[in-house]
Backbone as a ProteinNet text record, in pm:
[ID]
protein_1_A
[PRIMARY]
XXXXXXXXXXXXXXXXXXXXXXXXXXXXXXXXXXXXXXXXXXXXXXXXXXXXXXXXXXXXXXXXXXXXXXXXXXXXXXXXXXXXXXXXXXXXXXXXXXXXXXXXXXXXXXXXXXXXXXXXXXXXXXXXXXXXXXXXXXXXXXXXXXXXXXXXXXXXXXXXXX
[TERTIARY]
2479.2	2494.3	2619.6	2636.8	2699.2	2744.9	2849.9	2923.4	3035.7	3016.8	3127.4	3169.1	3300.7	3375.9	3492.5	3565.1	3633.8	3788.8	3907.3	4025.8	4074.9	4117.7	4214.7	4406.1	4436.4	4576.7	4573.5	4708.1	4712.2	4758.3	4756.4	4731.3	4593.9	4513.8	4369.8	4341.4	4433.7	4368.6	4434.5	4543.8	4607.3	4534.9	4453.7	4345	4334.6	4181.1	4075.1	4124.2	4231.5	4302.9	4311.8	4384.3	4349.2	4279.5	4168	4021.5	3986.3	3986.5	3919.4	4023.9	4148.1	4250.6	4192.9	4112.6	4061.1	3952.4	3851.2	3736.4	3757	3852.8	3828	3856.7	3766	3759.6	3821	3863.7	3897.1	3778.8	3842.3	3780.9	3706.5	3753.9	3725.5	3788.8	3706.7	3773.5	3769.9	3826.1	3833.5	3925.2	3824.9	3882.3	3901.2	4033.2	4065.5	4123	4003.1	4068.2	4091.4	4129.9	4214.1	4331.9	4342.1	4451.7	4639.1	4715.9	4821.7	4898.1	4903.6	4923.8	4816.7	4750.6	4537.5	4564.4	4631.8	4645.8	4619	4588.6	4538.5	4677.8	4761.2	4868.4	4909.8	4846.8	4842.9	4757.1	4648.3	4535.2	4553.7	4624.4	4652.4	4808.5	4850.6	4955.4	4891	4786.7	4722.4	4640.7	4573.4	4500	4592.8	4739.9	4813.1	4828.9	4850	4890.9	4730.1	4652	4537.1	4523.5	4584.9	4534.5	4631.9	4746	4823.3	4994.8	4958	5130.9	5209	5304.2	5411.4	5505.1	5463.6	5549.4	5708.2	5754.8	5903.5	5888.7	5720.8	5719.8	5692.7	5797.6	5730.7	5610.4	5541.1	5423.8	5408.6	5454.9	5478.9	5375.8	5375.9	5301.6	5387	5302.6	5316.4	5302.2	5329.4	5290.8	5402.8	5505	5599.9	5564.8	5549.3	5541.6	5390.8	5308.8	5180.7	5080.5	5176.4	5091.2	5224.1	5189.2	5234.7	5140.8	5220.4	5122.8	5238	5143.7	5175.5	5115.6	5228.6	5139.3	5122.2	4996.9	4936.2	4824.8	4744.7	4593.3	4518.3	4514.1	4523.4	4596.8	4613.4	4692.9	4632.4	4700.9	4680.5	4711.6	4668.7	4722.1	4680.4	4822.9	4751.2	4856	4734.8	4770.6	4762	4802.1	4796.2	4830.3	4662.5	4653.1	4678.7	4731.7	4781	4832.5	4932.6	5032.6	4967.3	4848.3	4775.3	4708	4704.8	4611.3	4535	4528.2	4394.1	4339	4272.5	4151.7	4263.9	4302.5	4372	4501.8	4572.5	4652.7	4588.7	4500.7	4434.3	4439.5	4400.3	4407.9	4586.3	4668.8	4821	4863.4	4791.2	4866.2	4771.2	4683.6	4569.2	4474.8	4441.7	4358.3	4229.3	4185	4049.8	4054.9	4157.4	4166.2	4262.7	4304.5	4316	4155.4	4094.7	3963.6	3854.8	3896.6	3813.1	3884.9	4013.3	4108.5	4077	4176.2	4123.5	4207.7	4254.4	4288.6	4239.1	4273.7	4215.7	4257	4223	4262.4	4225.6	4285.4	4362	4349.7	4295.2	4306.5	4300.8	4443.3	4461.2	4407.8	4370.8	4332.1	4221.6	4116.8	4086.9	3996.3	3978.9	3853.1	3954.9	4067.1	4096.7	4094.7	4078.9	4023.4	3879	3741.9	3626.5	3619.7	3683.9	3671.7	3746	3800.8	3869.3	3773.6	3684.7	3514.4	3462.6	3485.3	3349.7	3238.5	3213.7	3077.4	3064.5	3134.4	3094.2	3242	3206.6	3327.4	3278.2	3396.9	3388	3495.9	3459.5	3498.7	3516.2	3635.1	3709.9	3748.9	3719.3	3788.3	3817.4	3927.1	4048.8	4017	3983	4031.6	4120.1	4194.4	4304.6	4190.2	4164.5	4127.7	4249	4378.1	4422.5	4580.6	4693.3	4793.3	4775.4	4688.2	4640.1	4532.1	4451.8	4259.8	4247.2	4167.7	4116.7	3957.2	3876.4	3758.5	3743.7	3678.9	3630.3	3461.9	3513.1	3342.2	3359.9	3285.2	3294.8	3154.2	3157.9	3029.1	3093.4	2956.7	2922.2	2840.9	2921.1	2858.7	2821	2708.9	2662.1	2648.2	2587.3	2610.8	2688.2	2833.4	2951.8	3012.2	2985.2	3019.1	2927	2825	2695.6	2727.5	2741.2	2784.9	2926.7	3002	3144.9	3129.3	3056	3004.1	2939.7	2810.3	2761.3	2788.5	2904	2994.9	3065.4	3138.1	3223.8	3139.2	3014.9	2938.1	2920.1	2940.7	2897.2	2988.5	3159.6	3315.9	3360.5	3293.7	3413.5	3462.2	3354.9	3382.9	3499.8	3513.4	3664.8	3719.9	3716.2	3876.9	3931	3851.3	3840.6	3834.8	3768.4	3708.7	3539.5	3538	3425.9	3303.8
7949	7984.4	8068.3	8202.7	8202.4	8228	8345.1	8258.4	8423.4	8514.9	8608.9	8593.6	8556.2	8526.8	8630.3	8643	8695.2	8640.1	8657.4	8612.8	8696.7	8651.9	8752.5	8742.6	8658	8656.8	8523.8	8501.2	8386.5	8307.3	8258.8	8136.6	8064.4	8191.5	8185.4	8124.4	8191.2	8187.2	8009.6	7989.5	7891.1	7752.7	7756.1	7661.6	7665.1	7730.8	7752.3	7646.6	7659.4	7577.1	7408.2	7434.6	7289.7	7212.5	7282.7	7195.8	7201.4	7273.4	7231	7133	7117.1	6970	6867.7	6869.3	6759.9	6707.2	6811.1	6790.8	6738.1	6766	6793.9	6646.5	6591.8	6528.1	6530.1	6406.1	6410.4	6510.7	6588.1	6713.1	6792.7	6842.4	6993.8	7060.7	7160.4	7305.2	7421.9	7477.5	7599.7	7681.7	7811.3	7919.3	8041	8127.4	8226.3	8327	8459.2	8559.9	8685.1	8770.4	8894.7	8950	9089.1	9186.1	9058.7	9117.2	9046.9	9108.8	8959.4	8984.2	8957.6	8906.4	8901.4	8789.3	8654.9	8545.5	8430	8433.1	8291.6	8189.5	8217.7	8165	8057.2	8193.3	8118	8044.8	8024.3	7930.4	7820.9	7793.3	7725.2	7623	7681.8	7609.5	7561.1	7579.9	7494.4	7390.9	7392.9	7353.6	7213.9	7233.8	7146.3	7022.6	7109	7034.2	6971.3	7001.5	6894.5	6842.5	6795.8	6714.6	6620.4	6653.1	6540.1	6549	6674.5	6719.1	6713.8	6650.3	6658.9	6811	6867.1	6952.5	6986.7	6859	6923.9	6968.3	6981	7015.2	7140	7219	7385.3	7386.6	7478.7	7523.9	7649.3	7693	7845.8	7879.2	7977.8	8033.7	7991.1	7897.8	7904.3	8023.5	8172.6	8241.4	8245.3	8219.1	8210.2	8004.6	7941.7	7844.3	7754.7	7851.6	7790.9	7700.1	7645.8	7471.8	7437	7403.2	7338.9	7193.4	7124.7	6994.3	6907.2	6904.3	6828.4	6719.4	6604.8	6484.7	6475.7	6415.4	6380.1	6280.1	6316.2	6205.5	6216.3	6326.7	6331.9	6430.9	6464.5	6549.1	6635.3	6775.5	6916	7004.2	7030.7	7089.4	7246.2	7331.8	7486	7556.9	7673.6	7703	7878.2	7924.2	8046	8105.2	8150.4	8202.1	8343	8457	8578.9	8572	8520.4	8552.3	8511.9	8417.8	8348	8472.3	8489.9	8590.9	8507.3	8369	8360.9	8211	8156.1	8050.4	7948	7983.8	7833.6	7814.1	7891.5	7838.4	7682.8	7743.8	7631.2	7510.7	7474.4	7366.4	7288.7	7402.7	7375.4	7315.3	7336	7318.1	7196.8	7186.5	7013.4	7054.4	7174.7	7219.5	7107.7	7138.3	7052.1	6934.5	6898.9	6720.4	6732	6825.2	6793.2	6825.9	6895.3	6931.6	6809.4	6744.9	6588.5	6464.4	6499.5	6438.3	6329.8	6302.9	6252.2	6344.3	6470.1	6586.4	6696.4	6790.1	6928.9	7002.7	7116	7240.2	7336.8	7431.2	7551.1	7657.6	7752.4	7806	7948.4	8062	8156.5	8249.9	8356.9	8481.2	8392	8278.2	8234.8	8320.8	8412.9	8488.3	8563.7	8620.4	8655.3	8552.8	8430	8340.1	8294.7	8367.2	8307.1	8152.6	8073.8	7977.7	7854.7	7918.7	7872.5	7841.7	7926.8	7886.6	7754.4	7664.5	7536.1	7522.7	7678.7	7657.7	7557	7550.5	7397.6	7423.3	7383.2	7408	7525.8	7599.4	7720.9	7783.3	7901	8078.3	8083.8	8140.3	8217	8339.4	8475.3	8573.5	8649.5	8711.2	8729.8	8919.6	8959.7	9120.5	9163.9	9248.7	9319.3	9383.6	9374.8	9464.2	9555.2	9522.4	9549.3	9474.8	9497.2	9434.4	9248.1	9268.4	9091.7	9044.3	9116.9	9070.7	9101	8985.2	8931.8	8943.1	8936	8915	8850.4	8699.4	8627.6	8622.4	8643.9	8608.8	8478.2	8380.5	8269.1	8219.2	8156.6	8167.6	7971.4	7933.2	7787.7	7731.6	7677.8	7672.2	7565.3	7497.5	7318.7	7279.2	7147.5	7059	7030.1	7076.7	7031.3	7165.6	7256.5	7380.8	7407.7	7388.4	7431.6	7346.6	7193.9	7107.6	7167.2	7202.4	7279.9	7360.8	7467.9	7600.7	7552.6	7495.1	7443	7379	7293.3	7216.8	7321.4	7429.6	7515.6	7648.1	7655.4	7747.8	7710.4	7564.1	7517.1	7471.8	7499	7496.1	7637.1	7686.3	7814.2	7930.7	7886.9	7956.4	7835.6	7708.2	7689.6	7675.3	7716	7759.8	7875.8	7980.5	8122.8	8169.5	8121	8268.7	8329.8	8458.3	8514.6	8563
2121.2	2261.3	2277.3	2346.2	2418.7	2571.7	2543.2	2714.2	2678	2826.3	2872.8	2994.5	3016.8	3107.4	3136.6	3276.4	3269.4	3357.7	3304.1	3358.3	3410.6	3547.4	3599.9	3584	3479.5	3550.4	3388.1	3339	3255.2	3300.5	3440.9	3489.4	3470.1	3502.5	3517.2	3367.4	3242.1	3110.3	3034.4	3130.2	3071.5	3150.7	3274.3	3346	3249.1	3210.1	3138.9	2980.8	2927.1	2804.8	2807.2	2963.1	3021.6	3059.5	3099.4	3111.7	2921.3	2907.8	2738.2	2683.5	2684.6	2663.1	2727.5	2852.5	2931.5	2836.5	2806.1	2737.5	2549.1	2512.1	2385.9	2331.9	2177.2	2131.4	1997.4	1921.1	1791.6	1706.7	1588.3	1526.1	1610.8	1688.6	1800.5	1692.5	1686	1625.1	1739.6	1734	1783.5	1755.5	1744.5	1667.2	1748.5	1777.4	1815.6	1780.6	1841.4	1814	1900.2	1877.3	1983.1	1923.1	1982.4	1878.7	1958.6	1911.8	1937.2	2063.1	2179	2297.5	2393.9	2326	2410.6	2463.6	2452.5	2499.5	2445.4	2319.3	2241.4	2231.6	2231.8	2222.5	2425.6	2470.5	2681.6	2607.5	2628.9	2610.8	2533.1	2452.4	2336.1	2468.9	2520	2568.7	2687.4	2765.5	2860.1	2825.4	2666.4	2586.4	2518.6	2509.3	2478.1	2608.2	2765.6	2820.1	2906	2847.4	2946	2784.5	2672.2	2563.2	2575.9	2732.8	2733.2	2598.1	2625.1	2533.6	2631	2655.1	2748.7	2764.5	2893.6	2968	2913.3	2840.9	2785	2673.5	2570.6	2455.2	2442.1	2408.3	2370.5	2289	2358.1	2280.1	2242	2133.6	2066.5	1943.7	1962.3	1839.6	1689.6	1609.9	1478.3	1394.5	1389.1	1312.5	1217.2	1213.3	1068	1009.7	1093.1	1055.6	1015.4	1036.5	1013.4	1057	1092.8	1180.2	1208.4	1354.2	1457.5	1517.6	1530.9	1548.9	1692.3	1796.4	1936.5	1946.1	1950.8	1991.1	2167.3	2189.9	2320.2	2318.8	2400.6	2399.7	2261.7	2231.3	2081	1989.9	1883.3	1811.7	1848.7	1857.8	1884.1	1760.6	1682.5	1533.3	1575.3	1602.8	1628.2	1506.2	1430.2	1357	1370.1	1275.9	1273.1	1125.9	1103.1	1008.5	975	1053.2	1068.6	924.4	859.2	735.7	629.5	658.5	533.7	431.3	297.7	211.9	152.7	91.6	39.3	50	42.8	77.4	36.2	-139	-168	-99.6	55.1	113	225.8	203	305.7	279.2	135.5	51.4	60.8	103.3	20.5	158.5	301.9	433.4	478.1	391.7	403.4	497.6	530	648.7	665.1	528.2	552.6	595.6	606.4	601.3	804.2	777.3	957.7	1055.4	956.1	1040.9	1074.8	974.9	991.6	1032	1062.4	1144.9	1254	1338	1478.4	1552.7	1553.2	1610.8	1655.5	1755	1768.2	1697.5	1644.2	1558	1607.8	1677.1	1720.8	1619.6	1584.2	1456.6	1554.2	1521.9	1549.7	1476	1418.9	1323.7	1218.4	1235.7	1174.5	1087	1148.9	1102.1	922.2	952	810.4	674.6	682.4	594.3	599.9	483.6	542	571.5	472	461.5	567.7	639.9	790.1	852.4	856.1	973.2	913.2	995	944.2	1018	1056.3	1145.5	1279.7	1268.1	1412.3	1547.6	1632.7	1773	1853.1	1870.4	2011.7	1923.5	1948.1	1891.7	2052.2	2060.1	2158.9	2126.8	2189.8	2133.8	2252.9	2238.2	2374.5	2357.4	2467.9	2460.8	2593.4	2576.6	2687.2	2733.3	2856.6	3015.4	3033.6	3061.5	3109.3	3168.6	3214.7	3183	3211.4	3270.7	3344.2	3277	3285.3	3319.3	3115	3104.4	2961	3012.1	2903.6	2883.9	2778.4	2775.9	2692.6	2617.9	2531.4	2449.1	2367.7	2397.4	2359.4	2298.7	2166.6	2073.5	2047.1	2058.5	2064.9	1947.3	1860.4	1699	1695.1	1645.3	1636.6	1788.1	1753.8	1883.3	1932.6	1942.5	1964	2072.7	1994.7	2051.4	2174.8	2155.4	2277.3	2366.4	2367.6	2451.7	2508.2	2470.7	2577.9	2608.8	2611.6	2650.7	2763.7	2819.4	2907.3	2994.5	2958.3	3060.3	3126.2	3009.6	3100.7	3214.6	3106.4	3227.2	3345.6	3400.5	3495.7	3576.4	3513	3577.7	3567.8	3501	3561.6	3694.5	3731.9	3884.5	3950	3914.8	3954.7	3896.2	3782.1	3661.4	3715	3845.2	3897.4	3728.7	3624.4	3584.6	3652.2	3600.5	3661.2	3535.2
[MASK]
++++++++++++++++++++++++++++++++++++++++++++++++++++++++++++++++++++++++++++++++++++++++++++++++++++++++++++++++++++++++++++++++++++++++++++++++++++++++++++++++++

């Protein structure tokens, strides 16, 4: 399944994070992508605070550090694979084993590692409109993924996306 949405503003994009923190269950994957500056990083920090990360915890992009991990209602493990070159880093940062976790995983540039995809969750991918306005294409993998896609098709006119 999917799902094109559109944001006007990263308030709009950082809702949208927070209702999926509302929704999300132990091993949610989700994977994002967009050139740098698209907003995966907003989304990822509204995404922290409806998973119940407390407001005094910065939520920054891991891209020198790799994984970043927020405790809340459940672990938030956001990573960013931008610096990663080959499969067996994945192995060295325990990826697989947070994916079957009782955590969410956040996976930034997942797409430059094939082996980052486990097929299953919500693909988010962020494009610039324009200095505000994003357009989302969002792809719903397994039963897991189609089930949040549907819930959100049926909230997003009050997340105000369009």
């Amino acid at each position: 399944m999917q799902l094109e949405l559109a944001s006007s503003a990263a308030a709009v994009t950082r809702e949208l994070g927070r209702w999926l923190g509302r929704q999300a269950r132990a091993a949610d994957w989700i994977g994002l992508g967009g050139e740098l500056g698209a907003g995966k990083t907003t989304l990822v920090q509204g995404l922290a605070r409806g998973a119940g990360v407390a407001a005094s915890v910065a939520v920054n992009s891991p891209t020198f550090v790799i994984l970043q991990t927020y405790p809340g209602r459940l672990p938030v493990h956001h990573l960013d694979f931008y610096r990663l070159e080959a499969e067996q880093e994945l192995n060295e940062i325990g990826y697989h084993e947070l994916l079957e976790g009782p955590g969410i995983c956040l996976v930034e540039w997942f797409d430059r590692l094939p082996g980052a995809d486990p097929g299953r969750g919500l693909v988010i991918e962020l494009e610039v409109v324009d200095l505000n306005r994003r357009r989302l294409h969002l792809q719903g993998r397994g039963e897991r993924g189609t089930e949040l896609l549907e819930l959100l098709e049926r909230s997003a006119r009050e997340l105000g996306l369009e």
